[in-house]
C-alpha positions in Angstrom: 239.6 17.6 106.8 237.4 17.4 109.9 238.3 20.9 110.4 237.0 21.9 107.0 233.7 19.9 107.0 232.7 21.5 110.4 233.5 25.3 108.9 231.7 24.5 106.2 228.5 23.1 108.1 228.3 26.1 110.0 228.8 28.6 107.6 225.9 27.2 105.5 223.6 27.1 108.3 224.5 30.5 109.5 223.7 31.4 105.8 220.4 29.3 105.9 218.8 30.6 109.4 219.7 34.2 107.9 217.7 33.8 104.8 214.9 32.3 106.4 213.9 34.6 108.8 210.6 35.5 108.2 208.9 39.2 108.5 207.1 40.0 111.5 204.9 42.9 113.1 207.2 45.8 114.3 205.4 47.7 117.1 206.8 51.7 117.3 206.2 55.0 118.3 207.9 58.1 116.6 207.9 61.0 119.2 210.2 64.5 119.5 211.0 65.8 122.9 208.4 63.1 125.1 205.9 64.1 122.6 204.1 61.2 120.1 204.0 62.7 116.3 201.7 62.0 113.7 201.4 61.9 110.2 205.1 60.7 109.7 205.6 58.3 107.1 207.6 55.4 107.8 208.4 53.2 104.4 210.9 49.9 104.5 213.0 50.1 101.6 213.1 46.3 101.3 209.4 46.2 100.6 208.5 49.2 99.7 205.5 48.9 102.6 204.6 52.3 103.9 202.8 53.4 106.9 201.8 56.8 109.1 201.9 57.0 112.3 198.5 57.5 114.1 197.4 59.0 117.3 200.8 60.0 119.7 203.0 58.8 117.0 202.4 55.1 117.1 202.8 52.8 114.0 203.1 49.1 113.2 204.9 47.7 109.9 206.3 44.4 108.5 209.7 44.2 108.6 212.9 41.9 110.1 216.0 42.0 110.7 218.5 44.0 108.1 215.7 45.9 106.8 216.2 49.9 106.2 212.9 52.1 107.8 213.1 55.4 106.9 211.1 57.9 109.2 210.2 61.1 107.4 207.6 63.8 107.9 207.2 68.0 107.2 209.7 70.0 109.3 211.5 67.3 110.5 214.8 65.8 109.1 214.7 62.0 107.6 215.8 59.3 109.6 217.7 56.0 108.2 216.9 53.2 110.3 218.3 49.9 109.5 216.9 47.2 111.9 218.8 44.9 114.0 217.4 41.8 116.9 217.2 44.2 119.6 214.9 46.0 117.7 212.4 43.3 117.9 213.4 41.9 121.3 209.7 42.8 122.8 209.8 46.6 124.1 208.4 49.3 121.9 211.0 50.7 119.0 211.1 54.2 119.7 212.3 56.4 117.0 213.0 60.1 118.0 212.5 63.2 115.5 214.5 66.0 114.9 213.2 69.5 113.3 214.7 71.0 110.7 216.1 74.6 111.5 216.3 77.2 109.3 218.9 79.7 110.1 218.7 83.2 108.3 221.2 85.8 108.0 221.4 88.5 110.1 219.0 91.1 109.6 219.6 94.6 111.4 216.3 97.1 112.2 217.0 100.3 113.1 214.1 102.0 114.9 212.5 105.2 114.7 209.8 105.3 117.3 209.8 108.8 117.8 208.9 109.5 113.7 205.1 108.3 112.9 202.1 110.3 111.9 201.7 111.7 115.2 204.7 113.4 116.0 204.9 114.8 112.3 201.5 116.3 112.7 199.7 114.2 109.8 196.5 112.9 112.3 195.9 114.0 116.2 197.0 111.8 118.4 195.3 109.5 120.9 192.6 109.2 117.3 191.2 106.3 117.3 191.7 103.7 114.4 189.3 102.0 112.5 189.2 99.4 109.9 187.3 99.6 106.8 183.9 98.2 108.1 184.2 100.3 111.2 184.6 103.5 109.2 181.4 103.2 107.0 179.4 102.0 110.0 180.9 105.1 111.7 180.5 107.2 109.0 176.4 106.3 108.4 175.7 107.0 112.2 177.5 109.6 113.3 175.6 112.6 114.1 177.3 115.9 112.6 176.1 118.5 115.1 177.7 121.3 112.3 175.8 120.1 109.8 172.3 121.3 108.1 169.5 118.5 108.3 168.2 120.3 105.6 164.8 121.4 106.4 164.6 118.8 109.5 163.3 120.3 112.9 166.1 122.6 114.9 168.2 122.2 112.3 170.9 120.9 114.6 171.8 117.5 113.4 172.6 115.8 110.0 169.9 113.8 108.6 172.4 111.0 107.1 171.8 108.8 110.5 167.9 108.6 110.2 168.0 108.0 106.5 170.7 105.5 106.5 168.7 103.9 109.5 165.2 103.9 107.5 166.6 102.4 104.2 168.1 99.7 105.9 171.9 101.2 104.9 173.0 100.8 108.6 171.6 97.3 109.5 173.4 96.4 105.7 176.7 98.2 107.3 176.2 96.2 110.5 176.1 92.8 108.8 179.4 94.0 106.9 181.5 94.5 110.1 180.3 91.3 111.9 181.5 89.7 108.8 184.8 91.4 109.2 185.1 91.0 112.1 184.2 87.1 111.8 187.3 87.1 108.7 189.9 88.4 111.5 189.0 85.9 113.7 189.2 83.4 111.5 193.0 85.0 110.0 193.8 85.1 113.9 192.7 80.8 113.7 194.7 80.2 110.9 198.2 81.6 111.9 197.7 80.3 114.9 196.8 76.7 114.1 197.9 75.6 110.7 195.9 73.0 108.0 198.3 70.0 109.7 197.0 70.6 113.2 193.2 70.6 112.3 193.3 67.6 110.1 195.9 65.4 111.6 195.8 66.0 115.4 191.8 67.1 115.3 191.2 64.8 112.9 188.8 67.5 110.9 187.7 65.5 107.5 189.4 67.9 104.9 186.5 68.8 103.1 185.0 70.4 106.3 187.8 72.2 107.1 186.2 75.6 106.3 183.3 74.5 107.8 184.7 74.0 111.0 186.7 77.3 110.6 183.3 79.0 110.2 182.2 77.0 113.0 184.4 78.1 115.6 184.1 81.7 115.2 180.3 81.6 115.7 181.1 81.0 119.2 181.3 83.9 121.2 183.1 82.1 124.1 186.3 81.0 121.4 186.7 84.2 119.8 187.0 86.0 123.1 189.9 83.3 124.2 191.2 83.4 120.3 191.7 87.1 120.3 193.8 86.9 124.4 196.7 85.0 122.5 196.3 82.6 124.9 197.3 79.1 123.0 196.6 76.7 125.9 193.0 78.0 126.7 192.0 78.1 123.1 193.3 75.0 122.1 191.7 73.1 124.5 188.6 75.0 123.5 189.4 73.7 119.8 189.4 70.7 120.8 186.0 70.7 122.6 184.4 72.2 119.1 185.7 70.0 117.1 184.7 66.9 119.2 180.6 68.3 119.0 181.7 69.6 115.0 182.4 65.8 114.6 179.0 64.3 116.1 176.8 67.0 113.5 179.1 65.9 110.9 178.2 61.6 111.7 174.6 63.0 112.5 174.2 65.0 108.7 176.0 61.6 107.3 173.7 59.3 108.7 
């Protein structure tokens, strides 16, 4: 009997203590390969309480023990985390990402690097290419020693060049390939550094996104690092812009 009554007391307050525990403050970080990632959503499935984590991947969310966290974010496969007391035992819960990989099928390209306009005789080669802005601008100033001016002294050059230059037809043409030119640049920006990385690791407001896209190539110092492919120079100028991007943006709000 004494045996029963002491199973019994135990059991109950075993059941009591678990019952009772109260939620408390979970401190984490959610990181992939020693790096901190943000904007990944972390929701207990007890609660329903969701959070993202901020700057290096660091989050804080109610929770206790035997709740589920699941840690999901874009490119990167869910993790089901359901939490135990060593998860709370003081150190930081690290949680550790893993991208998803999409595998295609095997695609064979044959080459032909010998067959192209050149070899079959359709333009010269060593001609230089030029894009559409390039061509008109080319095109306006050129001087055609074969042609007739038409009455103009000599008679040696065309007149196209002076006339364009006079109505204002080259400085339009001018204005049209900066443009371009300003539209690859900004291409070049985009496929280099996608929506995600401006907003969430820049922390660009959304609705200046173009803004700062515009920004950026109106600096003669970025482009010239943009267009050398090289990713660690330019993103650390990126960085620099959008830090003084972000002071006109508080100075214009003000």
């Amino acid at each position: 009997m004494f045996r029963f009554v002491f199973l019994f007391f135990v059991f109950n307050t075993v059941s009591v203590s678990g019952q009772g525990t109260a939620s408390q403050l979970l401190h984490g970080k959610v990181s992939f390969e020693m790096t901190g990632l943000d904007g990944i959503y972390v929701v207990n499935l007890k609660t329903e309480n969701t959070v993202i984590t901020q700057d290096r991947g660091a989050f804080s969310i109610m929770a206790k023990v035997g709740d589920t966290l699941v840690f999901s974010g874009f490119q990167y496969k869910k993790i089901q985390v359901v939490l135990t007391d060593e998860d709370f035992g003081g150190s930081l819960f690290v949680v550790r990402m893993q991208p998803i990989m999409n595998q295609l099928n095997e695609v064979v390209i044959k080459r032909y690097d010998n067959i192209n306009a050149v070899a079959l005789g359709i333009i010269p080669g060593n001609q230089k290419s030029y894009t559409e802005a390039e061509r008109k601008l080319y095109t306006a100033t050129d001087l055609n020693a074969s042609a007739s001016a038409g009455g103009m002294a000599g008679g040696s050059v065309s007149a196209d060049p002076l006339l364009n230059f006079l109505s204002g037809r080259t400085k339009m043409l001018k204005k049209e390939l900066e443009v371009e030119k300003k539209e690859q640049y900004m291409k070049l920006l985009e496929k280099m550094f996608d929506r995600d990385y401006l907003v969430n690791r820049l922390k660009i407001p959304l609705a200046y996104l173009k803004g700062f896209e515009y920004y950026t190539v109106e600096n003669d110092k970025f482009t010239k690092i943009l267009v050398s492919n090289n990713k660690v120079t330019t993103e650390f100028l990126l960085g620099e812009l959008a830090l003084k991007y972000k002071e006109i943006i508080a100075c214009e709000n003000e």
